[in-house]
N, C-alpha and C positions, 0 to 999 in steps of 0.2 A: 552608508554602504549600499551599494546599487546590489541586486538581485535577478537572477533571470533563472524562473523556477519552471519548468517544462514538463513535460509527461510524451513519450512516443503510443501511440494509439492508448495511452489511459486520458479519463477526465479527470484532472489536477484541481480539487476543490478547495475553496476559501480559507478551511478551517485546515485543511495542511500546507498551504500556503504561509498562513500568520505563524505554524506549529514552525517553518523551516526556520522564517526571519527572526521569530525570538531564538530558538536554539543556536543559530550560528551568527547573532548579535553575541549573544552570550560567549562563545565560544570565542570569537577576535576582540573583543570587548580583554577577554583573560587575558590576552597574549600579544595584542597591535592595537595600539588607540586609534592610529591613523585611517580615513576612509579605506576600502578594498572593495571587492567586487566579488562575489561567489555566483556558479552557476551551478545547479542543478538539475539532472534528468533523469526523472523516472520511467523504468522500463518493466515489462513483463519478459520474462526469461523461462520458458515451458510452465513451470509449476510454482514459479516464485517471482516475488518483486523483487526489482536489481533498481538500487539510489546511484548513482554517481556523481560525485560534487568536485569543482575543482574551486578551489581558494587562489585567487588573486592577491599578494599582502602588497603593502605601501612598496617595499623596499624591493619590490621585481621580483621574489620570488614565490615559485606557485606549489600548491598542494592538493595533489587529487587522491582522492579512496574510493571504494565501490565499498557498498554492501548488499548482501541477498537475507532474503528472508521470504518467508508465506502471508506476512502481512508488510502492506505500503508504509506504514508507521514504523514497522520494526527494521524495515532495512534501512527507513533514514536513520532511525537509532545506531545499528549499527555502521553506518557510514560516517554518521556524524564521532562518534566512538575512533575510528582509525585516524580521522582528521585531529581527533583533541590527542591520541596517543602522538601524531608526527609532530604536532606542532609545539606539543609536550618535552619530546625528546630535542629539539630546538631552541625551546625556551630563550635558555643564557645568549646564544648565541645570534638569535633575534632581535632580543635586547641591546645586544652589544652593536650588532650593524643599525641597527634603529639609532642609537645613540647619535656612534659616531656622522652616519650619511648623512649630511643638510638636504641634498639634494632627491629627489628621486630616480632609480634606476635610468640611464638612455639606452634606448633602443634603434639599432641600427638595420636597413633592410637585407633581407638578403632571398635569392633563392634556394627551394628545396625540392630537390628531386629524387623520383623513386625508379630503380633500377631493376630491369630484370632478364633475363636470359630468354634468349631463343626456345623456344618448347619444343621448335619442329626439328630437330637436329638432324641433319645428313650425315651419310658415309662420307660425305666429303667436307677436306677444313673450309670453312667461310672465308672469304675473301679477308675481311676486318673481323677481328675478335672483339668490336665493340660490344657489349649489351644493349637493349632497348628502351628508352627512359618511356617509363608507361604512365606520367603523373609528376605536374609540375608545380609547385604552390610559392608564395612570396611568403617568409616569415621575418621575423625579427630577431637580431642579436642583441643580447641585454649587454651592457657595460657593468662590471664585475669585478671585484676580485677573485683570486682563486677559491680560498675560504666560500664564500656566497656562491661561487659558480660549483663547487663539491656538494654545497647545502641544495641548490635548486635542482639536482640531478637527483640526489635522494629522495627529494620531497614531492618529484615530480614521478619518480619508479621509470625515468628513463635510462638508456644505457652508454648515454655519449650525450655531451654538449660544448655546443660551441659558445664561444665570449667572445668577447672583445675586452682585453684588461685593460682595467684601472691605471695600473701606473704605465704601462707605455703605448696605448691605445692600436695594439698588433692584435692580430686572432688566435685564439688560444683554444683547445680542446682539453674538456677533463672525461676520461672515460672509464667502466668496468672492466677490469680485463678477468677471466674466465676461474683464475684463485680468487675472486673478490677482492683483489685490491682494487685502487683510485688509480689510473695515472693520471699525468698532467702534462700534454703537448706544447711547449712554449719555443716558436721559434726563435724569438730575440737570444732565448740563452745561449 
């Protein structure tokens, strides 16, 4: 399991370093035997330490939690706590795409961009009603079923993702809509 344990303006010492990699050996050890990847960053947040960890698994999907607390030790504790609560709650279902996947996750590239509105508005309409893209970044689409593309959205506390599905290799979107349901955008249907 690779590690990348960091601190923003703290020094990140030896003996919380060893404390992170045994705790979260332990923790994917429970739940993934296969190598992953966790990254850690400790932060100061006015009057408390804030952990943020994201878990990388074998099978493409990821799992981030934050914890706060007044000591460095204790918000990895409770960081590490919300990590073992999602990945808890996934368990079976882990297991079961662990099972069946021979392969691992493929990732295909794509761009992302961030959108936003004119601030300076006039009495008058704009020529184009375009918005202004203020931020460009290349990521990646994982290759998915629906199933695992539901799980990596949960696991991940975002509000929309895109795929590329498994069985007929189109783009797919599974998103929250505002009752708390899942939908699922599949153009082939």
């Amino acid at each position: 399991m690779r590690y990348q344990i960091s601190g923003k303006q703290i020094d990140i010492g030896d003996a919380l370093q060893t404390h992170v990699k045994a705790e979260f050996g332990e923790l994917v050890e429970k739940y993934q035997q296969r190598p992953t990847e966790a990254v850690v960053v400790f932060s100061r947040d006015a009057h408390n330490m804030v952990c943020e960890a994201t878990l990388h698994l074998s099978t493409g999907l990821t799992a981030q939690a934050r914890g706060q607390a007044g000591e460095i030790y204790a918000a990895f504790e409770s960081c590490r706590e919300k990590l073992d609560k999602q990945l808890r709650r996934y368990k079976r279902r882990l297991k079961d795409h662990h099972r069946d996947r021979t392969t691992p996750v493929e990732f295909g590239g794509a761009s992302s961009y961030v959108l936003a509105s004119n601030e300076h508005e006039s009495a008058e309409e704009p020529e184009t009603l375009q918005p202004i893209i203020i931020a460009e970044m290349e990521t990646k689409i994982p290759s998915l079923s629906a199933g695992e593309a539901v799980m990596q959205m949960e696991l991940s506390h975002a509000p929309v993702l895109v795929f590329r599905n498994e069985r007929h290799g189109g783009l797919n979107v599974v998103y929250r809509r505002d009752d708390g349901n899942v939908s699922w955008i599949d153009p082939q249907q």
